[in-house]
C-alpha positions as CSV (number, residue, x, y, z in Angstrom):
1,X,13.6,-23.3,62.4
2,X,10.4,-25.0,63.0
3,X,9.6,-28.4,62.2
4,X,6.9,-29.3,59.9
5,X,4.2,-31.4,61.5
6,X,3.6,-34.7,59.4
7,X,-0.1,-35.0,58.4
8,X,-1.8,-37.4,60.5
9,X,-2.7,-40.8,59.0
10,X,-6.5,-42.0,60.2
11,X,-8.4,-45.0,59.9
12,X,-11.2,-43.4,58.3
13,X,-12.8,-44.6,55.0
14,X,-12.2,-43.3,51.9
15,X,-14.3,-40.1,50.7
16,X,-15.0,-41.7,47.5
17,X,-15.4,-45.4,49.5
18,X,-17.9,-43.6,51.7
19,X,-19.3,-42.0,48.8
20,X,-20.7,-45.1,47.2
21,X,-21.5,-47.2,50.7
22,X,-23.7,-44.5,51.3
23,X,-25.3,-44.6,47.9
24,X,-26.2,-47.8,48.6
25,X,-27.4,-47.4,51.5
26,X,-29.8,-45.2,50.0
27,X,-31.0,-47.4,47.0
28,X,-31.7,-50.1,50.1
29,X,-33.7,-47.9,51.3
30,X,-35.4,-46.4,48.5
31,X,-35.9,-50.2,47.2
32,X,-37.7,-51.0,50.8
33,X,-39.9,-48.2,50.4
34,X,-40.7,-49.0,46.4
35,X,-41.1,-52.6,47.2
36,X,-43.8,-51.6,50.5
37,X,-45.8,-48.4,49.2
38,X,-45.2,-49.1,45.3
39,X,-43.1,-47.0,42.7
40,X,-46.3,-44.3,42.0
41,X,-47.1,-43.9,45.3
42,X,-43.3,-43.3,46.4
43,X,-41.8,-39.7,46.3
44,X,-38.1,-38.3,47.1
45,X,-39.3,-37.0,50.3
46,X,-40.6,-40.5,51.5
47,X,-37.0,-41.7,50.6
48,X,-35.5,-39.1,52.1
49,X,-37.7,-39.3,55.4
50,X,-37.1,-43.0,55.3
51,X,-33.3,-42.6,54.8
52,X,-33.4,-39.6,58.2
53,X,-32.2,-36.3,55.7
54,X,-33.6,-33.6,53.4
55,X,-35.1,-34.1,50.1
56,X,-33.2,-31.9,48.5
57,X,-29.9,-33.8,49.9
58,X,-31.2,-37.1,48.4
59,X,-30.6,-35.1,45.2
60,X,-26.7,-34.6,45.1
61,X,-26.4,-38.5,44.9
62,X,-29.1,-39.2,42.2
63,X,-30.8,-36.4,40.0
64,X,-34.5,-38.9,40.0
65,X,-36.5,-41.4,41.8
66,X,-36.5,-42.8,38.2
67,X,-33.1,-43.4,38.3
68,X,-33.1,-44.7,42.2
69,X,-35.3,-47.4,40.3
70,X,-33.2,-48.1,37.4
71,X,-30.0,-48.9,39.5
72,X,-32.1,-50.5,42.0
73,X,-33.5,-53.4,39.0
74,X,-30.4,-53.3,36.8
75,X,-28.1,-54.1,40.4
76,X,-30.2,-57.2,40.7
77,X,-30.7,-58.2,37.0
78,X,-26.6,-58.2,36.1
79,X,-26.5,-60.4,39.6
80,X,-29.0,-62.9,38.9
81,X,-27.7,-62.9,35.7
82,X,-24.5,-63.3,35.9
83,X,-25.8,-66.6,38.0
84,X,-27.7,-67.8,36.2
85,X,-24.9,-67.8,32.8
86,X,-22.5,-69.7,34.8
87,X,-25.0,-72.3,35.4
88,X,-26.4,-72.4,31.8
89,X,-22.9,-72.6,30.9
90,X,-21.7,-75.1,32.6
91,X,-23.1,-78.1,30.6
92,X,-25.2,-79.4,33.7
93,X,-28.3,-82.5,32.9
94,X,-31.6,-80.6,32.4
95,X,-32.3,-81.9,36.1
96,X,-29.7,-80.9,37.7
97,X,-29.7,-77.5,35.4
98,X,-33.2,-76.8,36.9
99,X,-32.3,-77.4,40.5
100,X,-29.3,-74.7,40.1
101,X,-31.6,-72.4,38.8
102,X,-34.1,-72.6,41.4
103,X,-31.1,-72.2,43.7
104,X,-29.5,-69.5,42.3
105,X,-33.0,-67.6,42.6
106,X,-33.5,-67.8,46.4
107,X,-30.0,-66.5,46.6
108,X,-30.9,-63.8,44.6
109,X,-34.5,-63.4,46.6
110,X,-31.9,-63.0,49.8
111,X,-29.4,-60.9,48.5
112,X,-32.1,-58.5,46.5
113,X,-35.3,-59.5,48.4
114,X,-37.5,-55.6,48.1
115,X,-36.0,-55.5,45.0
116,X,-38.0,-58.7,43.5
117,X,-40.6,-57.8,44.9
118,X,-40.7,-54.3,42.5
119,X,-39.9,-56.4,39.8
120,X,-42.9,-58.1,40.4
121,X,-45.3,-55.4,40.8
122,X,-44.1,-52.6,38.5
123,X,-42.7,-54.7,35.7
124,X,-45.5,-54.6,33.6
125,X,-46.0,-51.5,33.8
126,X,-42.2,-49.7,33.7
127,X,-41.5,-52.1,30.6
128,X,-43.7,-49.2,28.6
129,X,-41.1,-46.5,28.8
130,X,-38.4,-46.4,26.9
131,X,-35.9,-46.0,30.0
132,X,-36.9,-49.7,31.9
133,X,-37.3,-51.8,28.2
134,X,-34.2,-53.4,29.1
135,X,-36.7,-55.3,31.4
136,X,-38.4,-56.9,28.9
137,X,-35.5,-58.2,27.1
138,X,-34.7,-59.9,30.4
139,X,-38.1,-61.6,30.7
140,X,-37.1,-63.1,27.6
141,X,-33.8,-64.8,28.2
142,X,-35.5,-65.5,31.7
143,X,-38.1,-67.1,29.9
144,X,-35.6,-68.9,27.1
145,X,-33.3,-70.1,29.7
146,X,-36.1,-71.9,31.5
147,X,-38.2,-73.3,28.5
148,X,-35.1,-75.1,26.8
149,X,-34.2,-76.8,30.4
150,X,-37.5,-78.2,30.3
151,X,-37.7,-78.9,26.9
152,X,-34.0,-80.5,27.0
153,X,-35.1,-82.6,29.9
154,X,-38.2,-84.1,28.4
155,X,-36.5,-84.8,25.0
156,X,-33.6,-86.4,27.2
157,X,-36.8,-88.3,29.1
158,X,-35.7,-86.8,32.7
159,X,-38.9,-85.7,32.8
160,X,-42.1,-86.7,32.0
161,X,-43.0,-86.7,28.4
162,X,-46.4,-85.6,28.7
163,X,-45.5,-82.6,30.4
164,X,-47.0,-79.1,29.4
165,X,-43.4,-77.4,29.7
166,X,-45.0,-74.0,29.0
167,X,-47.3,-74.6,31.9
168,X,-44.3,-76.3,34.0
169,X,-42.4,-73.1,33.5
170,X,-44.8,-70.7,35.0
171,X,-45.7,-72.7,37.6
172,X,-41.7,-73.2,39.2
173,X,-41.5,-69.3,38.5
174,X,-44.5,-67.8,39.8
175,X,-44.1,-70.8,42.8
176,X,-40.1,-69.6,43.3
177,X,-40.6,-65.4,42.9
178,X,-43.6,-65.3,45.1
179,X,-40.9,-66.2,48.4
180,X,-40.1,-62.5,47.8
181,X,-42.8,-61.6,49.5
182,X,-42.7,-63.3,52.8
183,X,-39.0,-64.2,52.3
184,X,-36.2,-62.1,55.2
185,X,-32.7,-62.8,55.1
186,X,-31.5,-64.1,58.4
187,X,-34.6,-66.5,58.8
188,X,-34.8,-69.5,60.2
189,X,-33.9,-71.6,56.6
190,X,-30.8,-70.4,54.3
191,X,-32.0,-69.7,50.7
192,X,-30.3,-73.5,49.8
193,X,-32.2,-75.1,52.2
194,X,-35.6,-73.3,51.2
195,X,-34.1,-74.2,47.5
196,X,-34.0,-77.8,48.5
197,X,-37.7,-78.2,50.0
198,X,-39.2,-76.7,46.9
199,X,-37.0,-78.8,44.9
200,X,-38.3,-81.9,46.9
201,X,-41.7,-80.7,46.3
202,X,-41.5,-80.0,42.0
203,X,-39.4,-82.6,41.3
204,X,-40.9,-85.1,43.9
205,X,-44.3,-84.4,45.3
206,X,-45.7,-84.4,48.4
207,X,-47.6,-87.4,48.9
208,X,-46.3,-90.5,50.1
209,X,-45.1,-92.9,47.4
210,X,-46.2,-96.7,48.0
């Protein structure tokens, strides 16, 4: 009587594993060519050509570039979020609260650099449709979160009391977000270290102090 071969145990990944690396790999991709060509101007067949296969095979992983979008924003929002709680949360001096938020967002420039930059461009614009409002309520919190450190810190005389915290607040975010677009990971300087110089440069100045 024959013997039944045993089935032959390989090294290979997963099907389902595979399955979502290369759906990531495909929202990096799509993000790249959102972030460089903008969301209107980008179809599924420049995602596709970008990502070397058919259009119509982009389709069997997601059913929209609208939803290539969504996953793409909502992936970075939960990250930088879920930073930036455990640093509101963890009962930090307004200084040293505002440093770890500027350092938590070049970490999230580097891990989700195209991304940003989409954010940037296209969030006043997606925030009208019903589908991307869940970016407004984040520009909210994002706007909370970073008032009340400033406020906290010029009640608690950290900083200066005639400061325009309002004014302050854009000027850290618009000076911090706008890395996103000559930011690439694997530079020269590690998102800390670019944290620190601007940190120098808010908290300190750049002049020389007699």
């Amino acid at each position: 009587m024959p013997t039944k071969k045993k089935p032959q145990v390989t090294a290979t990944e997963p099907p389902a594993a595979a399955a979502r690396d290369r759906r990531r790999e495909l929202l990096d991709t799509a993000a790249e060519v959102f972030a460089e060509q903008g969301y209107n101007a980008t179809t599924v067949r420049k995602i596709a050509d970008h990502a070397g296969m058919l259009a119509g095979s982009l389709y069997y992983h997601f059913d929209s570039k609208e939803s290539m979008l969504e996953e793409i924003l909502r992936t970075f929002l939960d990250e930088l979020w879920e930073g930036y709680d455990t640093v509101l949360g963890g009962e930090l001096g307004p200084r040293e609260t505002l440093e770890a938020l500027v350092t938590e967002s070049f970490r999230e420039i580097d891990r989700h650099r195209a991304a940003v930059a989409i954010y940037q461009k296209e969030s006043r614009q997606l925030v009208t449709h019903d589908r991307f409002a869940f970016l407004a309520e984040s520009q909210r919190r994002f706007e909370k979160a970073w008032l009340s450190t400033l406020e906290r810190g010029v009640a608690a005389e950290v900083f200066r009391a005639d400061l325009d915290v309002r004014l302050t607040y854009r000027f850290v975010r618009d000076t911090v977000w706008v890395a996103a677009s000559w930011y690439r990971p694997g530079g020269q300087h590690s998102p800390e270290e670019i944290a620190r110089q601007y940190l120098s440069m808010v908290l300190d100045g750049i002049a020389v102090r007699t």
